[in-house]
Phi, psi and omega in degrees: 000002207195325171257112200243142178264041163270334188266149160294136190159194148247184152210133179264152174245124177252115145247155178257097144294105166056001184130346201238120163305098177263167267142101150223119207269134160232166157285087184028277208269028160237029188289334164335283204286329174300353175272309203279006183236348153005165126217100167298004148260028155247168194275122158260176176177122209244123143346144158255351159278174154203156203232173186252304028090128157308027179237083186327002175256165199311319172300337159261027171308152171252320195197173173206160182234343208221178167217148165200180219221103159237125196289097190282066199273351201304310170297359172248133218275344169293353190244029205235120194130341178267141185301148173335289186307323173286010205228334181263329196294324204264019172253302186304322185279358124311333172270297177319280218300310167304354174078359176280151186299142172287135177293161164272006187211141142230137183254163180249099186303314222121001185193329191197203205266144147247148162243130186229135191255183215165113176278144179246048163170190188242182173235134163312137176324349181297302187285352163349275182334316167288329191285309165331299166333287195299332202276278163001280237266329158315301153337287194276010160266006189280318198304322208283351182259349160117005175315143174260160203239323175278338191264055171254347171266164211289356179244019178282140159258150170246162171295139196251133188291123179133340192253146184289143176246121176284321155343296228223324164094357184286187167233141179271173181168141202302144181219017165192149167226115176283120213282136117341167147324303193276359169099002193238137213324166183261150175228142186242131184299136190278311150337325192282307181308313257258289189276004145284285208286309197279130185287340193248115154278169191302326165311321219246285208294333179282333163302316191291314172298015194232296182321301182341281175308338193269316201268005171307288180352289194256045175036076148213178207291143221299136159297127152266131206251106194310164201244196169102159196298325202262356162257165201268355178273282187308278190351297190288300161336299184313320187299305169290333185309294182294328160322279176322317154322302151338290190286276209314315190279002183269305176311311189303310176320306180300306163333293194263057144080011202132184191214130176290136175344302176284344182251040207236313160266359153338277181299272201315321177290342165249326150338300181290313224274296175309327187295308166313312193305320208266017203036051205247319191234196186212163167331304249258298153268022184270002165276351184257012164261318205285330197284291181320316214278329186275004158316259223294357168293309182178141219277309185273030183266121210241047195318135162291111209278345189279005200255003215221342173303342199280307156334293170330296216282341173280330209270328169310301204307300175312333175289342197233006152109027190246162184230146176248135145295137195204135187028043180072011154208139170306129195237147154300181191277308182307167143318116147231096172326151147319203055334322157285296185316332210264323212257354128308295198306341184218034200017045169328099198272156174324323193277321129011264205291357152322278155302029170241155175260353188231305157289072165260189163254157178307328161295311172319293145325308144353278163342296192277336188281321176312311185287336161305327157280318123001285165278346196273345177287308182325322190270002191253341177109031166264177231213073207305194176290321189298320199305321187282348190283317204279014182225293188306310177299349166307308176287340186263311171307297175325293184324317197277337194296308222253349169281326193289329171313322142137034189278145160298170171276349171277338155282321175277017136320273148348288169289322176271351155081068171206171189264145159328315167269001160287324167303310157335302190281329187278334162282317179255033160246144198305223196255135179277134185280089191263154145248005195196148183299155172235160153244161203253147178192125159104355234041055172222127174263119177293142172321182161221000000 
């Protein structure tokens, strides 16, 4: 439903061999015949991702197809006792009091619910942060049913239906689908979910941050936006920031063929550092992503974990709210860099940071904003220079072509559907001189 083997990519299996976790990565397209070789009387248990890499961690994600809950109802002593169907009847009727989109599948694991929301189509690893958001706020609206808190990230395996929870001797196995229009499980636009779920939609923070920019614009004082790990505006912004950071130094790699020997841990220590920042993981997993990452720096690289305690030792603090003060404002425990820093630290040449999206210079930055505005006049009905020169003198040329005809200027008025007193100008003024876009309105180019 959610994994397709047309597409390129992986997926992971964790199986319980005798008591011992084996761990293996495939290919998409060979999860057919690999499902049919199970021996669905061991506890299995499948990525809900997919990756670029034969590997589960976050840092190699490709795509998600789902969003999903998994329900520990077994810890709750008001549900424990109840049969599967009547454990999907009291998760459907929780999800209505909370106001959340009905899931489309609940599986019965062997002991408690998984809820699965089913997308109707998947989203690239770019959106993570925003996917992170929604899964979170899906979790604590959740807890009272018994949401695990732990199994929300994008590198979690679930249990495969069909198969034994030894725990318990059940078999999982689907016990409600919530059904569409064409009759086949619902699927939900992930935009859609985003303004369900999220309390500040993706809509409402780009207003604001539009406010923003407007009261710079007219130098008056900043909108204020409560701060702190828990707002959705910062928070959520901060997050993707760090995400994005994250993709430019995997890119800047890519830029130079690789990352040189002395500079490797370089790259794995802010690589990690941002990888945190962004919530995609936590302390708890973060030496098995520093293990991934220092794969893809180089396969024969055996990184030291003691150079990263330090690291640890911040990403605890942070997880747990704590903040250092510096000049009378509270900072997180992680790094959060300059862009000059980053871009000193790793000598980011101009050409470079073109291809990069966030860690740029302030010219760069300039730059790019400048062609944004740019196009957004282009889209408002402005004009470049050349374009107007060539339309007004178009226009200057007729008038005078059709007074030598010997026409009036209220006839040629008329006939070019412009005002009189635009003809006026167009007849005695010489070839017109622009130095700066105008904008055009009505089909009339204002004098100069």
């Amino acid at each position: 439903m959610y994994h397709d083997s047309k597409r390129p990519g992986f997926f992971s299996l964790l199986v319980d061999s005798r008591g011992e976790k084996r761990q293996s990565s495939h290919r998409l397209a060979d999860m057919p015949k690999v499902l049919t070789l199970l021996d669905k009387e061991r506890d299995t248990w499948m990525s809900q991702a997919e990756f670029i890499r034969p590997s589960r961690r976050v840092v190699n994600l490709l795509r998600l197809g789902l969003l999903f809950v998994d329900l520990d109802t077994y810890r709750v002593p008001a549900l424990t006792g109840r049969n599967p169907e009547a454990l999907a009847a009291s998760v459907l009727y929780f999800c209505g009091e909370e106001g959340l989109p009905l899931p489309s599948v609940l599986i019965y694991s062997g002991r408690g619910i998984q809820a699965k929301w089913l997308l109707d189509g998947t989203i690239p690893r770019q959106a993570l942060p925003r996917w992170n958001a929604c899964q979170q706020y899906l979790v604590d609206r959740l807890a009272h049913v018994g949401a695990d808190p732990m199994a929300k990230d994008a590198s979690r395996v679930l249990r495969i239906v069909e198969t034994v929870n030894s725990k318990s001797g059940e078999v999982c196995r689907v016990v409600h689908i919530q059904r569409g229009a064409d009759s086949e499980p619902i699927r939900y636009n992930f935009e859609y979910l985003t303004e369900a779920l999220l309390p500040a939609a993706r809509w409402t923070i780009e207003q604001q941050r539009q406010e923003v920019a407007e009261q710079r614009a007219r130098k008056k004082p900043f909108l204020l936006v409560s701060g702190g790990k828990d707002s959705n505006l910062r928070g959520f912004s901060g997050r993707q920031l760090a995400w994005d950071r994250l993709e430019d130094l995997r890119k800047l790699a890519e830029l130079r063929g690789g990352v040189s020997e002395g500079s490797r841990m370089q790259h794995l220590f802010w690589r990690l550092n941002f990888l945190l920042l962004s919530g995609a993981t936590n302390s708890k997993q973060m030496y098995h992503e520093a293990a991934a990452l220092a794969r893809e720096l180089d396969p024969q690289w055996n990184s030291r974990s003691k150079e990263l305690m330090t690291l640890f030792s911040k990403a605890k603090a942070y997880e747990a709210g704590e903040k250092i003060s510096f000049g009378g404002k509270d900072y997180t425990p992680l790094y959060t860099p300059r862009n000059d820093t980053l871009i000193n630290l790793f000598g980011i040449t101009t050409d470079e940071q073109r291809q990069l999206k966030t860690i740029v210079s302030q010219a760069e930055a300039a730059e790019r904003h400048r062609k944004r505005e740019e196009g957004r006049r282009r889209a408002s009905g402005a004009v470049d220079r050349e374009t107007y020169l060539e339309a007004a003198n178009s226009k200057q040329a007729k008038a005078q072509s059709l007074r030598r005809e010997g026409l009036s200027v209220r006839a040629i008025a008329k006939q070019m559907a412009v005002s009189v007193m635009a003809v006026s100008r167009y007849i005695n003024a010489p070839a017109i001189q622009c130095t700066k876009s105008v904008r055009i309105t009505n089909g009339e180019a204002p004098a100069h």
